[in-house]
N, C-alpha and C positions, 0 to 999 in steps of 0.2 A: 588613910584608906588604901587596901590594898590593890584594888580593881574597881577603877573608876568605871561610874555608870556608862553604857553604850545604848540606851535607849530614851527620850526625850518624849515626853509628852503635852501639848500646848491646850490650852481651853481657852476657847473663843464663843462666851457665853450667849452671841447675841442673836434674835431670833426674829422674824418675820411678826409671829403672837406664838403662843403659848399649845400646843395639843394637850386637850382633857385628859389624856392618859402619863404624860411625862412626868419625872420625878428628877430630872437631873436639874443644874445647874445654869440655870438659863434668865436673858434681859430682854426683856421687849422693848423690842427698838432700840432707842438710845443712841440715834446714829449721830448726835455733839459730841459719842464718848467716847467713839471707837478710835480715834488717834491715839488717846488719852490711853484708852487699855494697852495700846500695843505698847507705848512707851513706857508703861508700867512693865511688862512682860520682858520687854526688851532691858530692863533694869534690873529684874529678878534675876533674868540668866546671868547676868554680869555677877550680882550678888550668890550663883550658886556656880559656875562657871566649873571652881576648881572638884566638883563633882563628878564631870560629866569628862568622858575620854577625850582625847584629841581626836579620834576620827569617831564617829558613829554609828550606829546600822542601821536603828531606824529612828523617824521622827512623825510624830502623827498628832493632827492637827482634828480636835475634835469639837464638840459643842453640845448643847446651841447647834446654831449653822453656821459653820465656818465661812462659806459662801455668802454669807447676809453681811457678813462683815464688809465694810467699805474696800473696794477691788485697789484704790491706793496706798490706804493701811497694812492688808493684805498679803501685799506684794512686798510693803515693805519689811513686813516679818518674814516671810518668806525670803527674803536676800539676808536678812543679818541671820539669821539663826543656823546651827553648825552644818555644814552638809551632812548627809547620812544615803549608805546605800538604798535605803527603800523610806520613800517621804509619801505618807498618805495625809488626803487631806478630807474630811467626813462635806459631802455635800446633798440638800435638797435638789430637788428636781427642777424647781418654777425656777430655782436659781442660777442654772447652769444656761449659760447663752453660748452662742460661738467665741464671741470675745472675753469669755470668762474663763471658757475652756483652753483656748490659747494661750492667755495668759497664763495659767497656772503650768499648763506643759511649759510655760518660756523662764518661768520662775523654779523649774527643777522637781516640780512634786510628778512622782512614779508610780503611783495608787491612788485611787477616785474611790472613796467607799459611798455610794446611791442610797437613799434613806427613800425607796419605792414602796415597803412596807404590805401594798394589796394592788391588785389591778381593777378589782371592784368598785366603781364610783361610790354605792351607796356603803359600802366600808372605809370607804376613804372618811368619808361626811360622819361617819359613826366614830373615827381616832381624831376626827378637825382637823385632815389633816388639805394645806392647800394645793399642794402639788397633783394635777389629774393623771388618768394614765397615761394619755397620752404625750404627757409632759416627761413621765418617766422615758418614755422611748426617743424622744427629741433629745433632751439631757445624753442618751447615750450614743448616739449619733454623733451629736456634735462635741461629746468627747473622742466618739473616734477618729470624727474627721482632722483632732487635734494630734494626732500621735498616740494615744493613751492605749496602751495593750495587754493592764491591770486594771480589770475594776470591777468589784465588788457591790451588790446587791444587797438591800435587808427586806427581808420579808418576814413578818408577822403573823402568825394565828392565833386562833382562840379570840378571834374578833366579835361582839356581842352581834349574834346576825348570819356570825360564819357558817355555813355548811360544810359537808366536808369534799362535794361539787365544787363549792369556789375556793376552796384549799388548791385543790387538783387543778381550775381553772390559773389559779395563779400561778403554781409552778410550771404551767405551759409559756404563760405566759411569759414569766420569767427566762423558760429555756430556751425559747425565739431566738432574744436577745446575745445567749452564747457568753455570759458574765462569766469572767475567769473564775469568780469566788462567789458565792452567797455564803449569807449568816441569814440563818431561819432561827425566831426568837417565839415561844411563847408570850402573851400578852400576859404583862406584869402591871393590874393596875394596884395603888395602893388603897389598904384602907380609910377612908375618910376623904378621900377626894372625891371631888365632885363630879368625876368618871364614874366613879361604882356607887354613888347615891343616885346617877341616872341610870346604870346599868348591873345592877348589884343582882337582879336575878338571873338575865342573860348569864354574866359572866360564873353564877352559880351554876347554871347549867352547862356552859362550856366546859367547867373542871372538869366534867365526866368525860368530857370530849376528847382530853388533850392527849393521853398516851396513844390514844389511834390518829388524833392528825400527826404527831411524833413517826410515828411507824412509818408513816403516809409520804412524809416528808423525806424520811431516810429511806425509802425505799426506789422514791421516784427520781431522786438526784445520783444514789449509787448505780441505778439502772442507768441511766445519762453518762455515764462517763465520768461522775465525780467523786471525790476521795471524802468520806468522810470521817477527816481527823480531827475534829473536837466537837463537842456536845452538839452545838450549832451551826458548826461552822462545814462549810464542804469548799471544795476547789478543783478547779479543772486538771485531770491528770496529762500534760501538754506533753505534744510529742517531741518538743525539744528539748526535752528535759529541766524548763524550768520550776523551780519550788514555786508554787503559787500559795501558799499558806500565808497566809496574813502574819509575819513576820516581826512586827510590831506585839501584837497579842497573844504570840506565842512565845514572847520574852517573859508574859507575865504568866502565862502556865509552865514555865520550863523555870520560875522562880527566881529571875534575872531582876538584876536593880535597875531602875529606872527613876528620870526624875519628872515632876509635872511641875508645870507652872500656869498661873492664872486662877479665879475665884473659884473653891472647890477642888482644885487642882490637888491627886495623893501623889506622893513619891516614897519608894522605897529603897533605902541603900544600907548595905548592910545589917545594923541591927534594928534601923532605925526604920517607922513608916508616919511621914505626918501631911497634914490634908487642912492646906488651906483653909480660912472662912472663906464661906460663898457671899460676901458682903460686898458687894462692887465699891460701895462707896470709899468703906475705910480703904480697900484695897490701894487704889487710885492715890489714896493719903498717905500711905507708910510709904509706899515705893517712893512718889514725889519727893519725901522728906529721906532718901535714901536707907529707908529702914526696910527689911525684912516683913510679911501680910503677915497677919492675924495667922497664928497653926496651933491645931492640935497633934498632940507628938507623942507617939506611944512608943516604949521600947520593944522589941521583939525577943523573947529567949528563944534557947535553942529547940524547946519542943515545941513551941507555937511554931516556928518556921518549917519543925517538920512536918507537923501536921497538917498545915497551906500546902507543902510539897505536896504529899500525898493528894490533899484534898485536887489543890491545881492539877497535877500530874495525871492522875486515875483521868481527867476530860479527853486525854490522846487516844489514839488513835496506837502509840508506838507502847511498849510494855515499860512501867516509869524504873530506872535504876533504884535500887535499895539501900545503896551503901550510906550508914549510917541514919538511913529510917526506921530501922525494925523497931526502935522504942516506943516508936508513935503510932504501931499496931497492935489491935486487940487481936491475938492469939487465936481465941477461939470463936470472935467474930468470922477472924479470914479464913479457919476453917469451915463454918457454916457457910458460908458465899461461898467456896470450892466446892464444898456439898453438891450445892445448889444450881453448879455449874454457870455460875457469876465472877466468878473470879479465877485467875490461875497464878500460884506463885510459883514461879520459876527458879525460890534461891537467892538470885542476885537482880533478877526483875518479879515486878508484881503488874499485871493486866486483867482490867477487865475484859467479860465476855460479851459476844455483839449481845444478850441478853442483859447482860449487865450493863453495859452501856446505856440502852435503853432507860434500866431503872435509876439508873445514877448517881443520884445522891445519897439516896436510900442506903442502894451498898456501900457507896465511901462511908456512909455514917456508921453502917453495922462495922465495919473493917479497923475504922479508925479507933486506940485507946481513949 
C-alpha cells in the first residue's frame, strides 16, 4: 500500500437502551462485556496495524455511547490506541459528569461531539431520548471546566411534533451555549421500525416541512458567526485562526482512507471498502481465537471511487478539484444545473451554488453520469 491510512475509526456499540428512531449499531447494556469488546478492538488493531500510518490525524471514537462504556475500559482504549492530532470522542448528556469529563481531557481526547439533538422535553420523550435539557447544558459545563475548547453539538429536526417555533427555539438554545461546531441532521426514521408505525403520519407531514426548517437552520447559524461547510455541518469561524471543521469527517468527504474497527465497523483503503458484521457475539469469538470479524468486502473501481468523490465532494463548502473526475460527469446534466444557476464549473473545479447546496443531492444526482 502506497499511503497508509491516517485516519482511525473506533465503534463502541454500547448503550444506556435503544432510541425508537436509531438504525445504527448499537447493545444494550451489556456492561460483563465491555472489557471483553475493548480487548477485542485492541486485537483488531494489532491484526490491522500495518494499515494505518505511523502518526495520525485523526481518531474518533463513536457509537452507541461511547461514554456508556465502562470509564476503566475506556480509558484503557484510549491509552493503547495510536495518538492523532484531533481524537473525538461521541458522548450523551446524562453521561458526562465531572469526573468523566476530566478524565477523558487526561486520556488525550481534543473533541467532545454532544448528542443534544432538541432542547424541547416533550421532543426529547417523542426520539426516547434520556438525556434532559438541562442535562445538555451541565454536560457542557463540565466539559468546560475540564479544558475542552472543541465541542460539537447535534441537533435534530423534522421531529414528529416539531414546529418550526421550536426549530428556532432550539438553535437559541443551542447558540447560548457558544459550541465551536454543530451538525444539524434531519430526522431519518426508517421504514418498518417501530418509530414511524407510531409516527408515520406526523413524520408524513414533517416531509413537507423539511426544506424550510433547512433554510431556517442555515440561515440562523451563518447569521451567528458560523461557516457553513458541509451539508450539516457548521463551525465557529474563530478568531485565532483555528480550523474547527470536524476533521475526522472531512477525511471522509475529501475521500481519504480510513480504517474502523468494532461490530459494524467500515473501513476504506485504497480499492478496497469492508464493514464488519454487527454481531457482538461472533465478534468477541474470532478476535479471542486471533482471527480477523466476520466482513463484507467490496472492491472499488475507479468510477465508483469517482463518483463517491463527486458525490462526497459537491457536501463543501470549498469548489471540489476535477482532475481526473470529468468521466463521472453527465455533460449535459452539469450544464442544465449551470442553467439553473445550481452549479458552476470552473474548468479545473466544479461547486455548487448556495441554491444548490440547498437542493443537494437532487443536483449531485442530475450532475452525476
Amino acid at each position: 500500500m502506497s499511503r497508509p491510512a491516517r485516519h482511525l475509526y473506533v465503534h463502541l456499540p454500547f448503550c444506556a437502551h435503544r432510541c425508537g428512531y436509531c438504525d445504527f449499531v448499537t447493545v444494550v447494556g451489556r456492561s460483563g462485556q465491555h472489557a471483553a469488546y475493548v480487548d477485542a478492538l485492541l486485537r483488531e488493531l494489532e491484526l490491522e496495524r500495518g494499515l494505518l500510518a505511523g502518526e495520525l490525524e485523526t481518531v474518533f471514537l463513536g457509537g452507541g455511547t461511547p461514554t456508556f462504556t465502562a470509564l476503566p475500559d475506556l480509558l484503557r482504549l484510549l491509552e493503547a490506541l495510536p495518538a492523532a492530532e484531533e481524537v473525538t470522542v461521541e458522548a450523551n448528556p446524562e453521561t458526562v459528569t465531572p469526573g468523566l469529563a476530566r478524565a477523558l481531557r487526561g486520556a488525550g481526547v481534543t473533541r467532545i461531539s454532544l448528542g443534544a439533538q432538541t432542547f424541547r422535553q416533550r421532543l426529547l420523550d417523542v426520539l426516547e431520548r434520556v438525556a434532559r435539557p438541562d442535562d445538555v447544558r451541565s454536560a457542557l459545563r463540565h466539559l468546560r471546566d475540564a479544558g475542552f475548547d472543541n465541542i460539537s453539538l447535534d441537533l435534530i429536526y423534522g421531529i414528529p411534533g416539531q414546529s418550526a417555533s421550536d426549530l428556532e427555539a432550539d438553535l437559541d438554545d443551542a447558540l447560548v451555549l457558544a459550541p465551536e461546531h454543530l451538525s444539524c441532521y434531519e430526522l431519518e426514521a426508517k421504514p418498518g421500525t417501530r418509530f414511524t408505525h407510531a409516527w408515520g403520519t406526523e413524520l408524513a407531514r414533517q416531509a413537507d416541512a423539511m426544506e424550510d426548517y433547512f433554510e431556517r437552520v442555515v440561515a440562523r447559524l451563518t447569521g451567528s458567526g458560523y461557516r457553513w461547510y458541509e451539508t450539516a455541518n457548521f463551525c465557529r469561524v474563530d478568531t485565532d485562526g483555528r480550523d474547527l471543521r470536524a476533521r475526522h469527517n472531512l477525511a471522509y468527504w475529501l475521500g481519504r482512507d480510513y480504517l474502523g474497527l468494532g461490530i459494524g465497523a467500515v473501513s476504506t483503503v485504497e480499492n478496497r471498502r469492508w464493514r464488519n458484521a454487527p454481531r457482538l457475539g461472533r465478534y468477541l469469538e474470532a478476535l479471542a481465537a486471533g482471527r480477523p470479524p466476520e466482513r463484507e468486502v467490496e472492491r472499488l473501481d475507479p468510477g465508483v471511487q469517482a463518483r463517491e468523490r463527486v458525490m462526497l465532494g459537491l457536501r463543501l463548502d470549498e469548489p471540489l478539484p476535477l482532475a481526473g473526475l470529468r468521466p463521472a460527469l453527465d455533460a449535459e446534466g452539469l450544464a442544465r444545473a449551470e442553467q439553473l444557476g445550481l452549479a458552476v464549473d470552473g474548468g479545473q473545479t466544479l461547486a455548487l451554488t448556495r441554491r444548490g447546496r440547498f437542493l443537494g443531492g437532487g443536483v449531485t444526482a442530475e450532475i452525476l453520469a
